[in-house]
C-alpha positions as CSV (number, residue, x, y, z in Angstrom):
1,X,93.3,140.7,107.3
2,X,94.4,138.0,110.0
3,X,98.1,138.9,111.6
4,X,100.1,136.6,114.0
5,X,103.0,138.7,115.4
6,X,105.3,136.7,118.0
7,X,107.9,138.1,120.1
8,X,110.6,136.3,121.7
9,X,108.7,132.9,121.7
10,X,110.1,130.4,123.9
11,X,109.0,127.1,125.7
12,X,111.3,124.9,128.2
13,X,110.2,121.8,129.2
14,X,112.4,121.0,133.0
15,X,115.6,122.2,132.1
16,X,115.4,121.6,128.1
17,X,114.8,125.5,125.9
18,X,112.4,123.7,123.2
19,X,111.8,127.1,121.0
20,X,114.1,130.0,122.4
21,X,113.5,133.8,121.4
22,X,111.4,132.9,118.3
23,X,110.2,135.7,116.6
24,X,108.2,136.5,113.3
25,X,105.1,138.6,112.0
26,X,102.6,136.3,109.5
27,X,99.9,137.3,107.6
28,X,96.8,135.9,105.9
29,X,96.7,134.7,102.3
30,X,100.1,132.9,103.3
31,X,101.2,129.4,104.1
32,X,103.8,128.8,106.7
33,X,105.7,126.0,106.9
34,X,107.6,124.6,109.8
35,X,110.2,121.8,109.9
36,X,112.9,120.8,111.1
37,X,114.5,118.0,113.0
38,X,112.5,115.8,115.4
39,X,112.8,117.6,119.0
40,X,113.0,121.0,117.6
41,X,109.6,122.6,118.2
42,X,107.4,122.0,115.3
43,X,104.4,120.6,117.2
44,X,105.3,123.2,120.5
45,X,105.5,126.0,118.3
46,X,102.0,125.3,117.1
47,X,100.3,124.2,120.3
48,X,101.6,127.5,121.3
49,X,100.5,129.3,118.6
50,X,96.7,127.4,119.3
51,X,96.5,128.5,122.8
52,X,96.9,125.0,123.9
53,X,100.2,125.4,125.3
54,X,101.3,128.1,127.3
55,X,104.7,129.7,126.3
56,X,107.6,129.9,128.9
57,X,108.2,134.0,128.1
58,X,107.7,135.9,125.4
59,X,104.6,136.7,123.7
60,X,101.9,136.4,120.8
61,X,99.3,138.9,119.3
62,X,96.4,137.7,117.8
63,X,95.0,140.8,115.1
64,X,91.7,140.2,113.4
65,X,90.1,142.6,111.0
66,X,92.4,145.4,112.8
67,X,91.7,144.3,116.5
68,X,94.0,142.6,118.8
69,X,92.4,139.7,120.5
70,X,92.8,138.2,124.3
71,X,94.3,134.9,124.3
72,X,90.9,133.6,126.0
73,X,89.4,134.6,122.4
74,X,91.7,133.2,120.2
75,X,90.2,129.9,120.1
76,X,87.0,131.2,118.3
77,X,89.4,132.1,115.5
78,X,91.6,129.0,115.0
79,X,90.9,125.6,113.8
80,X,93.6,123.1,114.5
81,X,94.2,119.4,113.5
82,X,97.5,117.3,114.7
83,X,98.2,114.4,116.1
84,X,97.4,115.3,119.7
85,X,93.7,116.1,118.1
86,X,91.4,113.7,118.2
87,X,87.4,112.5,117.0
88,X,85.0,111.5,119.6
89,X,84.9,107.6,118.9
90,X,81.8,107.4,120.4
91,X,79.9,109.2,117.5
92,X,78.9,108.5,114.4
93,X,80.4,110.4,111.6
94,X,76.7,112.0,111.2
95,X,77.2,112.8,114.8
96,X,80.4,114.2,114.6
97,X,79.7,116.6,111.9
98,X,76.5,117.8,113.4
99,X,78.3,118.3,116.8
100,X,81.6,120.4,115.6
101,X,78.6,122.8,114.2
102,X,77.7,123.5,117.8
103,X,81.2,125.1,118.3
104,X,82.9,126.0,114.7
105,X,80.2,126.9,111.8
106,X,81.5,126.1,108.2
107,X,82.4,128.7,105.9
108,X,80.0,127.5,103.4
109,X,77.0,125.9,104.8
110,X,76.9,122.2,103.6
111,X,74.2,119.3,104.5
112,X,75.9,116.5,105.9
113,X,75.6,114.4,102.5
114,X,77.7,117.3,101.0
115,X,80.1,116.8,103.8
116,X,80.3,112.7,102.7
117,X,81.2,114.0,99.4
118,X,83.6,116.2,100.6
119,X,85.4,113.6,102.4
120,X,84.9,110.7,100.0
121,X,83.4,108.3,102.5
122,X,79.5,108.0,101.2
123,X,77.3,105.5,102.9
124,X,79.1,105.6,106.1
125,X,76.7,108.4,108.3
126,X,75.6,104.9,111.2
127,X,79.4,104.1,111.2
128,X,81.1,104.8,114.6
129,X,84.3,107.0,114.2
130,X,86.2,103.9,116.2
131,X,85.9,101.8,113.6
132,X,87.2,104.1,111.0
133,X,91.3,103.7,109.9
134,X,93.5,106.4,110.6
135,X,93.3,107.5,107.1
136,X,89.8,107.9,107.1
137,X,90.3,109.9,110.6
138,X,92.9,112.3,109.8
139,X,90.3,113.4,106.2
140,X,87.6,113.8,108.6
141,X,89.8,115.8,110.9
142,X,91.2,117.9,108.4
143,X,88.0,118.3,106.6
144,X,86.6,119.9,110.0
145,X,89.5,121.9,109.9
146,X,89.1,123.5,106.5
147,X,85.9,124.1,106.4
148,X,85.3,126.0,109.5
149,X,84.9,129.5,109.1
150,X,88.3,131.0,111.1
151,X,90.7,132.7,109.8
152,X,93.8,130.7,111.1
153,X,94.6,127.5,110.2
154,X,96.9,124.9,111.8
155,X,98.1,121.9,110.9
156,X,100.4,119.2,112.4
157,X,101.6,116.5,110.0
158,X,98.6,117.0,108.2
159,X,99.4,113.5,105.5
160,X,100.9,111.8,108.3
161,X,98.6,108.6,107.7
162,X,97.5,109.3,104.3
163,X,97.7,107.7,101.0
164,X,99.2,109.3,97.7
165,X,95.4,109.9,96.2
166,X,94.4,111.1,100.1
167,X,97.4,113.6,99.4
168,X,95.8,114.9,96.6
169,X,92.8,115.2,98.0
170,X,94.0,117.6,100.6
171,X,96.1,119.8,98.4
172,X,92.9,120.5,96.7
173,X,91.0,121.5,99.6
174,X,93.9,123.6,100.9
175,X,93.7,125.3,97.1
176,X,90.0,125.9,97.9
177,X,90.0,126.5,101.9
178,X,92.5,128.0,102.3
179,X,93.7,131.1,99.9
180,X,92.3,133.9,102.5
181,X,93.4,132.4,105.6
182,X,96.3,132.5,107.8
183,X,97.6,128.9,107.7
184,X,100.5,126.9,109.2
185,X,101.7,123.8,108.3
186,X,104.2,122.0,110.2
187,X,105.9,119.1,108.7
188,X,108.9,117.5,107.4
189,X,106.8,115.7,104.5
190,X,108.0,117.2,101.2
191,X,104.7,117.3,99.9
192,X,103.2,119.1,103.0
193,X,106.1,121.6,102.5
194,X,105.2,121.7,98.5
195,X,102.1,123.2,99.7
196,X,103.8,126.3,101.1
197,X,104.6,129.8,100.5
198,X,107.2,130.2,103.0
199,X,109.4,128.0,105.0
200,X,110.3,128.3,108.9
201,X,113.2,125.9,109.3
202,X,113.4,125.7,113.1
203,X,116.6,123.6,112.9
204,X,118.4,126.7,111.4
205,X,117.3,128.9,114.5
């Protein structure tokens, strides 16, 4: 049982309240959505819930199988993909799945020509990650994502460069990766927000 409990959330940027007093208690075997208009704190409330932005005041709790965890922990139990996220262009995509090992193991330990499957990119182990499109980034990101073994999951315009059939592709794998995990998708995709259980309209707040 993974719980995220937030109180009075809020992030200023110079003189502008981003997210102001947000508040909420979310639990595993849930998905979250977020939306709301552009400039109201989709990707800020999720950086913020990753640990890679620092709230202006307020506070979040991190509980894990019962214990509460220190924020300097907390990135042992997330995996996050957004567009501030990025592949190391250098590496091959054998690379790349090799190295994320070193930091996030998989929930289900797969050879790397499992992971090609699982990304539906065969043949392409010697290519460098550069040369890949964005589609063929954001799956791999995602992909990373999923199937790391941490029990919270989030996700910043997760179809944002993908194709109908790439759609697809990750609805699946949220209906396989995703069911006992605490995940949060912010978007304002209708099909990203399909995928949810419950919706955080920020714009209503």
């Amino acid at each position: 049982m993974t719980e995220l409990r937030v109180h009075k959330l809020s992030k200023r940027f110079g003189y502008q309240w981003i997210i102001r007093d947000f508040d909420g208690i979310f639990s595993s075997n849930r998905i979250y959505g977020i939306a709301g208009n552009n400039g109201s704190g989709k990707s800020t409330l999720i950086k913020m819930f990753s640990g890679f932005l620092s709230p202006t005041s307020g506070d979040i709790r991190y509980i894990v199988d019962g214990k509460s965890l220190q924020i300097s922990q907390i990135f042992h139990f997330i995996s996050l993909a957004g567009p501030y996220t990025d592949l190391i262009n250098e590496f091959t995509l054998q690379e790349m799945f090799t190295f994320h090992q070193k930091f996030k193991k998989l929930k289900d330990p797969i050879t790397y020509k499992e992971f090609e499957d699982v990304i539906q990119l065969t043949g392409q182990k010697g290519k460098l990650l550069q040369h890949f499109s964005s589609g063929m980034k954001q799956k791999i990101q995602l992909a990373l994502a999923l199937l790391s073994d941490t029990p919270i999951l989030l996700l910043d315009e997760p179809t944002s460069f993908l194709d109908r059939t790439a759609k697809i592709w990750f609805a699946e794998l949220i209906g396989k990766y995703a069911s006992d995990r605490l995940v949060f998708i912010a978007s304002n995709d209708a099909f990203d927000i399909g995928l949810c259980s419950e919706l955080i309209d920020l714009s209503s707040l």
